[in-house]
C-alpha positions in Angstrom: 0.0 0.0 0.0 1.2 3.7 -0.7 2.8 5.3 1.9 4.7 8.4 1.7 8.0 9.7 2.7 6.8 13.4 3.1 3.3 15.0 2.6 3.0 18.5 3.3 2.0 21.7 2.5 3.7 25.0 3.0 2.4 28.4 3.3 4.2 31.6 4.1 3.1 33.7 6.9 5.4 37.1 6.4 8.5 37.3 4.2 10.6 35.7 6.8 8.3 33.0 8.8 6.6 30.0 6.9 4.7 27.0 8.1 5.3 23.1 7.4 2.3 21.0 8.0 1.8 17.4 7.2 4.3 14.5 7.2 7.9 15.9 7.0 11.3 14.6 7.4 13.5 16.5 9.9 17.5 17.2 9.1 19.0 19.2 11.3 22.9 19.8 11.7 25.2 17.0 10.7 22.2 14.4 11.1 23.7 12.8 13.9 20.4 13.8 16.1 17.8 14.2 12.9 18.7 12.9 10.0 16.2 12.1 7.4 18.3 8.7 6.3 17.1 9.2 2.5 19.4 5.8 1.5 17.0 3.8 3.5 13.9 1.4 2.2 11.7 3.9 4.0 13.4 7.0 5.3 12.3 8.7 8.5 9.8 11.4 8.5 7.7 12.8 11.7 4.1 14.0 11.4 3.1 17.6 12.6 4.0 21.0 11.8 7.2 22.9 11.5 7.0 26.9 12.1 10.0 28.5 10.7 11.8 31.9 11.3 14.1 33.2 9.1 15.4 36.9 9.2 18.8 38.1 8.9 21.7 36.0 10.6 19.5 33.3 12.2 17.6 30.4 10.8 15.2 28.9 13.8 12.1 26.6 13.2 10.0 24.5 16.1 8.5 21.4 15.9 5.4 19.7 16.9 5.2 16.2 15.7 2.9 13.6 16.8 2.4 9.8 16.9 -0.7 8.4 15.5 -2.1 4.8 15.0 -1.7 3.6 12.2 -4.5 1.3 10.1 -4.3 -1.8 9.1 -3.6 -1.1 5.3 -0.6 0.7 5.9 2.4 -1.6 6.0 4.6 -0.8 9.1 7.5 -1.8 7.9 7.8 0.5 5.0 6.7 3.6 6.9 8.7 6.7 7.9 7.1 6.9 11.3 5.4 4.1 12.4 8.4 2.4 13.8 8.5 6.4 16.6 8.0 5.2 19.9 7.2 9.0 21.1 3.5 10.2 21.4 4.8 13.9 20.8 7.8 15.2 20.0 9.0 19.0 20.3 12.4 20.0 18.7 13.4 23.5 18.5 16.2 24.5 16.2 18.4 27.7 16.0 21.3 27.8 13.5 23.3 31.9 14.2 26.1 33.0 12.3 27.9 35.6 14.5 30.7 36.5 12.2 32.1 35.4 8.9 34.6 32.7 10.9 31.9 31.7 14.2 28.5 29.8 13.6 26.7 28.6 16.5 23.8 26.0 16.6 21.2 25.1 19.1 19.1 21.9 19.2 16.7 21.4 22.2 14.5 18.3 21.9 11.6 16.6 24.3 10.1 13.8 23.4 7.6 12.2 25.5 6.4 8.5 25.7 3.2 6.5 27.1 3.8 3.0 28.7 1.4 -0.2 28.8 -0.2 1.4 32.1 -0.8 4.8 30.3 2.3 6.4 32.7 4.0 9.2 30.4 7.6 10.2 31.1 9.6 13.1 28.8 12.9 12.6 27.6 15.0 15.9 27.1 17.7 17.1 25.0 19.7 19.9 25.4 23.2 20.8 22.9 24.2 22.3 19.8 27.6 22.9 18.2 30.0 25.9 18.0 31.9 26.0 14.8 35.2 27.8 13.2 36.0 28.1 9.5 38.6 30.2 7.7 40.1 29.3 4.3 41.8 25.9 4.9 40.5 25.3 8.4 37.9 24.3 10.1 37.5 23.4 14.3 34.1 22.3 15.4 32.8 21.2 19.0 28.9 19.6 19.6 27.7 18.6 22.5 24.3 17.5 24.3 23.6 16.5 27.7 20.2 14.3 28.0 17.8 14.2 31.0 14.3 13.5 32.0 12.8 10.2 32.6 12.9 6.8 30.6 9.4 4.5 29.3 10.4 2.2 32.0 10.5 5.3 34.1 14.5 5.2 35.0 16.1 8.5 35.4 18.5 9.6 32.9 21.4 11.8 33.3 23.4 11.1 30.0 25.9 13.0 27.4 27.4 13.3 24.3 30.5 15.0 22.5 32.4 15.3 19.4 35.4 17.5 18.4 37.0 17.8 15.3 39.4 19.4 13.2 39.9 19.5 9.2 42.5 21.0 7.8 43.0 21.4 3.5 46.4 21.0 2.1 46.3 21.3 -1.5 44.2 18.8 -3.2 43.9 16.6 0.4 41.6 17.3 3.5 42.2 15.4 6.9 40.1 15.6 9.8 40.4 14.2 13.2 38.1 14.0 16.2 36.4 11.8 18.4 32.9 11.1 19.0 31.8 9.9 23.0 28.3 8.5 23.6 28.1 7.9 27.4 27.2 4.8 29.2 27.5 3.0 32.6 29.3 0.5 34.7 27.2 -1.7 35.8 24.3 -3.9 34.3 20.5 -1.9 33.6 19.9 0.0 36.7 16.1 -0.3 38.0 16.1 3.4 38.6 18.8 5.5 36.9 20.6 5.0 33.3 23.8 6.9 31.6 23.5 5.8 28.4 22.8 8.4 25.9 20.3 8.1 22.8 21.4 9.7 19.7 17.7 10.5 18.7 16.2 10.2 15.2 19.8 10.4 13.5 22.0 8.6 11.3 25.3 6.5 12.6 26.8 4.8 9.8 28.5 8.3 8.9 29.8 8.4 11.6 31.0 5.1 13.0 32.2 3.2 10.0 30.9 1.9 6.9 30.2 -1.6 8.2 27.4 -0.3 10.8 28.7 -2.3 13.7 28.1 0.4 16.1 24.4 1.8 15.3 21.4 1.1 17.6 22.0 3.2 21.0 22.2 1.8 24.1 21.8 -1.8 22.1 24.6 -2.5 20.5 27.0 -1.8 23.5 25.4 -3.4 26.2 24.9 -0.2 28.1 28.9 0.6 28.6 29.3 3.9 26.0 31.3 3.9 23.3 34.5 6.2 22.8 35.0 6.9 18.8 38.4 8.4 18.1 38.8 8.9 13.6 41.4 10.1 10.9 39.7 10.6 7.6 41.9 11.7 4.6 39.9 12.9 1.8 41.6 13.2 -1.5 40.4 14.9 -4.9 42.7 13.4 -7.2 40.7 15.5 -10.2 37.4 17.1 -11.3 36.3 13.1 -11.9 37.8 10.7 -9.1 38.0 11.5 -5.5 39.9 9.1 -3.2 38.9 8.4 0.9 40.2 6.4 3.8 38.8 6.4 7.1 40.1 4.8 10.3 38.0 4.5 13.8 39.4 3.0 16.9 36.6 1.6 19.4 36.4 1.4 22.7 33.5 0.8 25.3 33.9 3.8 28.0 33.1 1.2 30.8 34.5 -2.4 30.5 32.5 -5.5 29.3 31.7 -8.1 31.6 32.6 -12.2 30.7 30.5 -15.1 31.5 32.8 -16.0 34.3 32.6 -11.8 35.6 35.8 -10.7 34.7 35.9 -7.3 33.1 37.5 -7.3 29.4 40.0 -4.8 27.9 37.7 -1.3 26.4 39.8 -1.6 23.2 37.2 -3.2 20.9 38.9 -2.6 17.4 39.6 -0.8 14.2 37.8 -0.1 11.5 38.8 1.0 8.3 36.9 1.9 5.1 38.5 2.6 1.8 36.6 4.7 -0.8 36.7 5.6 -4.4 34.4 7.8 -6.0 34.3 8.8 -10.3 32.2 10.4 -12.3 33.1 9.6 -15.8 30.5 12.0 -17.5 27.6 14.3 -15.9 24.9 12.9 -13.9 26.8 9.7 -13.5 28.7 8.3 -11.0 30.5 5.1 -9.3 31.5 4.3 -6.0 33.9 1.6 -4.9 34.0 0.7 -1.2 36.2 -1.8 0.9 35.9 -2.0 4.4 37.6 -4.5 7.2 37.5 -5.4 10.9 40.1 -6.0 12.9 38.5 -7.0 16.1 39.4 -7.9 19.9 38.4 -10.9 22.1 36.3 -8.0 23.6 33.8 -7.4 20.7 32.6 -11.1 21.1 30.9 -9.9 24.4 29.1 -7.8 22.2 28.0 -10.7 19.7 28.9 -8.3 17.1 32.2 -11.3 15.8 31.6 -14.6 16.6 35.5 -15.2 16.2 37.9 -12.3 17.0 40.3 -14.3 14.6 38.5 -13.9 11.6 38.4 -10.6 9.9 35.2 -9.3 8.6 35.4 -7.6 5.0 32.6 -5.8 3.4 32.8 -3.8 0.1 30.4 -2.9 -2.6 30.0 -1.0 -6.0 27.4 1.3 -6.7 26.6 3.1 -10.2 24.2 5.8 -10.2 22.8 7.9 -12.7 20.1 10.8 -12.1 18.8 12.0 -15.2 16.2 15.0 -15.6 12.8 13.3 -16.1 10.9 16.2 -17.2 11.5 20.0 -16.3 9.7 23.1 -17.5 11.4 26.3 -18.1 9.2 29.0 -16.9 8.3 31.7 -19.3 8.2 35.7 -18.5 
């Protein structure tokens, strides 16, 4: 059955504020809280309305997005918002350049949930980035701290953070940071958790090609994750670009064994080799190669059966967008 990935309409208030209403995705930043994840089968959209502000220097919209039940022609699997656990979601977003080198961004997000016994808690976001661009640099520092109460009504008192630098020599760009998702020591607390939830966002961009590291608190068993990387990007011509990234993982609280001993945090490296060409316009290919190395420790997370092994992914995508029809309008 149809199902849409966005379904709105837009009218404009003033020369400066506009209205969103209807079924919208929401991409805000670098995507790592919102992301509208466009490669996916379904993408992720939120239903509501989006009130945007626009005058000179600042960009700032609000949302209000809500959950509704969905009937029983509408296949769940393939839609942008039936897999939201919130009943209504508020995000309010504020992007301010305050000179040619300084941008600052704001992101403030409360999302509120309803249990089997119709108990509703609100889980709040609170961060942004500050940012630093001249000709051939750029420095950049986000950060959120997360608060409020869980579905299973545990308090949380969680954080995240990611620096980075690029720098451009020439024809090559290397950037290095590190991004830190908090977690805890011990097993699921009855009444308090640490481990931060990156939101509606994407993590493969982030944390490797091979998406070992994507569903938050999940896929590290509660302990955090610590995400140092060194991309090199080179542009070897107007037609073939050349990438390498490297990530080093480690859990920021040690892994427990079956027989209670507490592993090593190192979990492994990660690195993903990329080549990207476009022989002519509107075409292009992409060559990827990606591999594991792995410690004993990422078998705790049943994410390697066999630390000895060494996982290898690649892949080779052609696209080609052409320009189905298009109208030149006439004065």
């Amino acid at each position: 059955s149809n199902n849409p990935h966005e379904l709105y309409i837009e009218p404009s208030i003033t020369k400066n504020l506009f209205v969103r209403i209807g079924r919208q995705s929401l991409s805000l930043d670098n995507g790592r809280m919102f992301s509208a994840a466009p490669w996916s089968q379904q993408g992720r959209a939120h239903e509501g309305i989006r009130i945007f502000y626009n005058p000179k220097k600042i960009a700032t919209d609000l949302t209000i997005a809500f959950t509704r039940k969905y009937s029983d022609h509408y296949q769940e699997s393939y839609s942008p918002v039936a897999s939201h656990d919130y009943k209504t979601l508020l995000v309010h977003h504020l992007k301010y350049k305050i000179n040619n080198n300084w941008h600052l961004t704001t992101i403030n997000a409360a999302d509120v949930f309803e249990n089997s016994d119709e108990h509703k808690s609100t889980r709040i976001t609170n961060g942004g980035r500050i940012e630093y661009s001249s000709n051939d640099t750029y420095l950049t520092l986000s950060a959120f701290y997360q608060w409020g109460e869980t579905v299973d009504n545990r308090n949380i008192q969680a954080y995240h953070f990611q620096p980075e630098i690029s720098k451009v020599f020439g024809h090559t760009t290397v950037r290095l940071g590190a991004e830190v998702l908090s977690g805890q020591s011990a097993a699921v607390h009855k009444h308090f958790t640490s481990s931060f939830v990156p939101l509606y966002g994407v993590a493969w961009k982030f944390m490797g090609n091979m998406n070992f590291f994507t569903r938050f608190p999940r896929d590290v068993n509660d302990r955090g994750l610590i995400n140092p990387y060194f991309f090199v990007i080179y542009q070897a011509g107007k037609k073939l670009m050349l990438r390498n990234d490297a990530h080093l993982f480690y859990s920021q609280y040690p892994l427990i064994d079956q027989k209670n001993n507490s592993s090593r945090k190192y979990l492994g490296f990660e690195n993903d080799l990329s080549v990207r060409y476009k022989p002519v316009k509107k075409v292009e290919i992409i060559y990827g190669f990606s591999i594991l190395l792995a410690e004993k420790s990422m078998e705790l997370l049943n994410k390697v059966k066999d630390a000895d092994k060494v996982p290898v992914w690649s892949y080779l995508m052609v696209s080609y967008n052409p320009t189905i029809f298009h109208r030149k309008k006439i004065k």
